[in-house]
Short mmCIF file of the C-alpha atoms (twelve columns), coordinates in Angstrom:
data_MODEL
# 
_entry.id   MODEL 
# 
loop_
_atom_site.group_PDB 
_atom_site.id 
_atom_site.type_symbol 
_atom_site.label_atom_id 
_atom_site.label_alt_id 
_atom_site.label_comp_id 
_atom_site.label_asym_id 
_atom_site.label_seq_id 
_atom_site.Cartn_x 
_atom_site.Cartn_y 
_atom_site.Cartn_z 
_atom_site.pdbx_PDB_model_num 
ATOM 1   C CA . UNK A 1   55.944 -40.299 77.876 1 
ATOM 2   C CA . UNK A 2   55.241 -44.030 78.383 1 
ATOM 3   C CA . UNK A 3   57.931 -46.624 77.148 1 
ATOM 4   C CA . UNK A 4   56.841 -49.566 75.614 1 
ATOM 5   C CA . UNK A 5   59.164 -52.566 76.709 1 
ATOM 6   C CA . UNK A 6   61.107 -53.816 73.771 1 
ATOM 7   C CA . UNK A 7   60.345 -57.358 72.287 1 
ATOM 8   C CA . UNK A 8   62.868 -58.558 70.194 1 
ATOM 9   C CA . UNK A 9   61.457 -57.488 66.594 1 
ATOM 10  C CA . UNK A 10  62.294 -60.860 64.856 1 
ATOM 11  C CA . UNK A 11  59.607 -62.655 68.117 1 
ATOM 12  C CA . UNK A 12  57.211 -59.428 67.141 1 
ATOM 13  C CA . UNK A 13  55.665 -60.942 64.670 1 
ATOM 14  C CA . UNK A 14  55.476 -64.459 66.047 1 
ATOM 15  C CA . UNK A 15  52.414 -63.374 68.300 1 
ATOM 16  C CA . UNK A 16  49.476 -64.603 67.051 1 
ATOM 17  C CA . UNK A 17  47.345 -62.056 68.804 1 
ATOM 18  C CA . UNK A 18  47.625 -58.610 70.899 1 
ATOM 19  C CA . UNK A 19  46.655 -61.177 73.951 1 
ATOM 20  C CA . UNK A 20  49.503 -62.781 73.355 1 
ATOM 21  C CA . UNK A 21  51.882 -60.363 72.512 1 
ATOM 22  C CA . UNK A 22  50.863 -58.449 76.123 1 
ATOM 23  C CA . UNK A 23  51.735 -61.723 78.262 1 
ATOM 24  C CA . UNK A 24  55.282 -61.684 76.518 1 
ATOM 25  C CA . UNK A 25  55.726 -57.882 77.531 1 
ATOM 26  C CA . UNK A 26  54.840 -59.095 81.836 1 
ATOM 27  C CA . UNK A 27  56.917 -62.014 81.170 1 
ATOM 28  C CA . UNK A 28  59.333 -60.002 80.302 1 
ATOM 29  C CA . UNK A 29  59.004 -57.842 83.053 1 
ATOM 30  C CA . UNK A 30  58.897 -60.420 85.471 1 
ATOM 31  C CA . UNK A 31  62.007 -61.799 84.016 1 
ATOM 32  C CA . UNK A 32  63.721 -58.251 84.193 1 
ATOM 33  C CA . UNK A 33  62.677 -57.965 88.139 1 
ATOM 34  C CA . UNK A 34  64.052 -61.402 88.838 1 
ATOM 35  C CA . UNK A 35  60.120 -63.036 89.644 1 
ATOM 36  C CA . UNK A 36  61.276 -65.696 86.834 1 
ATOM 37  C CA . UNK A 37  64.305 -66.998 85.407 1 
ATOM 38  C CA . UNK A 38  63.353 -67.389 81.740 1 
ATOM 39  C CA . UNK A 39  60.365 -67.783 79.339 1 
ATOM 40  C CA . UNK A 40  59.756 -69.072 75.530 1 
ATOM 41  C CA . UNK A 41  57.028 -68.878 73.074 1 
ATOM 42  C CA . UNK A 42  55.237 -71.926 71.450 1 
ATOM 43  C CA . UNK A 43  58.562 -73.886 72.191 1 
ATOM 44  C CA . UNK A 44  57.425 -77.425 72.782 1 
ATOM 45  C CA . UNK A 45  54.454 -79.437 71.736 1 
ATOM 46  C CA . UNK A 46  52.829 -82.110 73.484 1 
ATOM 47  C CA . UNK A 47  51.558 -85.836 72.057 1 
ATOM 48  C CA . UNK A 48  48.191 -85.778 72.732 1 
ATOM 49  C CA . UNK A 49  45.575 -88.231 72.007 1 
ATOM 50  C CA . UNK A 50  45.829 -88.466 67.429 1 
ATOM 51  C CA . UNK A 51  47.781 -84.964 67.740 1 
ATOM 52  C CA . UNK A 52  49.887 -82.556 68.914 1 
ATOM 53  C CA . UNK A 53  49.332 -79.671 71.623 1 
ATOM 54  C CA . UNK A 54  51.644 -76.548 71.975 1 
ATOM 55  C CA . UNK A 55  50.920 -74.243 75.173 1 
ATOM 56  C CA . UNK A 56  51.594 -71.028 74.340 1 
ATOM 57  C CA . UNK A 57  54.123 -70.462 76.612 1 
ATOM 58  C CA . UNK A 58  56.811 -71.727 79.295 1 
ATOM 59  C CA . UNK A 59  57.734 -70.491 81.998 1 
ATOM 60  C CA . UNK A 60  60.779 -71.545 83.842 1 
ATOM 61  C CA . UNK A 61  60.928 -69.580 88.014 1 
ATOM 62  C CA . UNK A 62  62.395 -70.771 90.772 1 
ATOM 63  C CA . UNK A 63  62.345 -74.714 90.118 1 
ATOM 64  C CA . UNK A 64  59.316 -74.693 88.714 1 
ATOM 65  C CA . UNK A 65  58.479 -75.467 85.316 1 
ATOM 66  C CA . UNK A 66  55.173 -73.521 83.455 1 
ATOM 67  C CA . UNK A 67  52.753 -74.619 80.786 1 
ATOM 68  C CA . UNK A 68  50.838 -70.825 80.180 1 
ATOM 69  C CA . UNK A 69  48.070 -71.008 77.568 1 
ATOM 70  C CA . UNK A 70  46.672 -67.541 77.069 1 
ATOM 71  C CA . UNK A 71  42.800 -67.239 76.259 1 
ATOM 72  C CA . UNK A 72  40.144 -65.078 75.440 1 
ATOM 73  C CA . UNK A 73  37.214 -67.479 74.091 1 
ATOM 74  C CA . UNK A 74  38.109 -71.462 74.569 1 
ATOM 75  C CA . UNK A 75  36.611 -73.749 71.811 1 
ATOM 76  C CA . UNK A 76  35.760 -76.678 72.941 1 
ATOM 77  C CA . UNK A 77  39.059 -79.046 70.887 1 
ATOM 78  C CA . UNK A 78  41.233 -77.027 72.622 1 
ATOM 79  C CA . UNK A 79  40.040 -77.362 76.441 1 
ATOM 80  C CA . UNK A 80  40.120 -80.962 75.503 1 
ATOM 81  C CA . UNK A 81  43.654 -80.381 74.039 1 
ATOM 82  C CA . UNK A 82  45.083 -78.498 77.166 1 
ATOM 83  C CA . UNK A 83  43.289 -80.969 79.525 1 
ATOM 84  C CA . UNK A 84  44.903 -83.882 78.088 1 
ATOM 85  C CA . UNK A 85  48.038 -82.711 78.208 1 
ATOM 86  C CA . UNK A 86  47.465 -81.696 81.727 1 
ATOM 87  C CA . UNK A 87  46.633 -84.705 82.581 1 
ATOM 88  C CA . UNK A 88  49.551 -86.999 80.987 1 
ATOM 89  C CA . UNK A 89  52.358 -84.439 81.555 1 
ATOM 90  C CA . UNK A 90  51.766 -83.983 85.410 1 
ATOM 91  C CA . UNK A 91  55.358 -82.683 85.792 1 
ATOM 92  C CA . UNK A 92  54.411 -79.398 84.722 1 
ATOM 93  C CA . UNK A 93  52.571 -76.499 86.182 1 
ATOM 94  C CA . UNK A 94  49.801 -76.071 84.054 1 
ATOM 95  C CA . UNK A 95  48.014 -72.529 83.604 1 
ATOM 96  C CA . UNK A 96  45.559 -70.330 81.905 1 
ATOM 97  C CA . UNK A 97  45.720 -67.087 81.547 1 
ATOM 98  C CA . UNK A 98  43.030 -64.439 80.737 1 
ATOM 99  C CA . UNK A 99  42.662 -60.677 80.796 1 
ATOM 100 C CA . UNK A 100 40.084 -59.549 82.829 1 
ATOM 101 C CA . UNK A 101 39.130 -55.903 83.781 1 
ATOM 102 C CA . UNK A 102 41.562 -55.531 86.362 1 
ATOM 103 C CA . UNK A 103 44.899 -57.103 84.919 1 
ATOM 104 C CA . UNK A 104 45.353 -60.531 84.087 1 
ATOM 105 C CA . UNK A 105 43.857 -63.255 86.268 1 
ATOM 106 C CA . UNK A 106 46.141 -67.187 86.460 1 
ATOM 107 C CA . UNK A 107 44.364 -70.314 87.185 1 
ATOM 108 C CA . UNK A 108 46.219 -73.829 87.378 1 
ATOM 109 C CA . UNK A 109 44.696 -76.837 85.905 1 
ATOM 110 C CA . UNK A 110 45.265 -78.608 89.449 1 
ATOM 111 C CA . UNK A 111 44.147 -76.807 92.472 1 
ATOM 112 C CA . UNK A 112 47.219 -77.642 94.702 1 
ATOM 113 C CA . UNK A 113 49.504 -75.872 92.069 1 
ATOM 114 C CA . UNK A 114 47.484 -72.565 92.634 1 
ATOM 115 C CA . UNK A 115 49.818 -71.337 95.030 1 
ATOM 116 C CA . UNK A 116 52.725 -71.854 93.282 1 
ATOM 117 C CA . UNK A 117 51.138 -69.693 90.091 1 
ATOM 118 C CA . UNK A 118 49.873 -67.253 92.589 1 
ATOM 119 C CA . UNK A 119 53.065 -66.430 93.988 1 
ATOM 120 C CA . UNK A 120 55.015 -66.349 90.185 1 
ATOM 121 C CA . UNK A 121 52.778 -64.432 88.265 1 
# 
């Protein structure tokens, strides 16, 4: 019998997709096993450019701070979106996830951050 990990029911139906909903479940995890200290959806949004960006979510682990954006297909506003606010909020770790085949596969928006996101997630 497999055992779905329990999500609060009142986040449940804050998830905006099943993409989403599955990087909440391994954050979870991770958070359970002691790989992170703690993680929260949508919780702060970003002044970008004539609007406002929210990363899906952040990640807090070991000192480090985590801006995850989870995606399947990017259109182009929102690189430019995510991008910006890479660029003018350099004290984060910025990250995007995607599901691939084999799991889940991290990539940070700055290439000397990799390691760090390698070794968290």
């Amino acid at each position: 019998m497999t055992r779905k990990l329990a999500i609060a029911k009142t986040r449940a139906d804050l998830y905006k997709s099943k993409t989403e909903r599955s990087m909440a479940e391994r954050l979870e995890l991770l958070k359970l096993s002691a790989g992170i200290d703690h993680w929260r959806y949508e919780s702060q949004k970003f002044k970008v450019g004539g609007g406002w960006y929210t990363p899906d979510y952040q990640v807090i682990a070991f000192g480090h701070m985590l801006q995850i954006e989870v995606k399947g297909h990017w259109r182009e506003a929102a690189k430019l979106r995510y991008r910006s606010a890479a660029m003018e909020y350099g004290e984060y770790i910025w990250v995007v996830a995607k599901v691939t085949r084999g799991g889940w596969s991290f990539e940070a928006y700055y290439t000397e951050d990799q390691a760090v996101v390698d070794g968290l997630l």
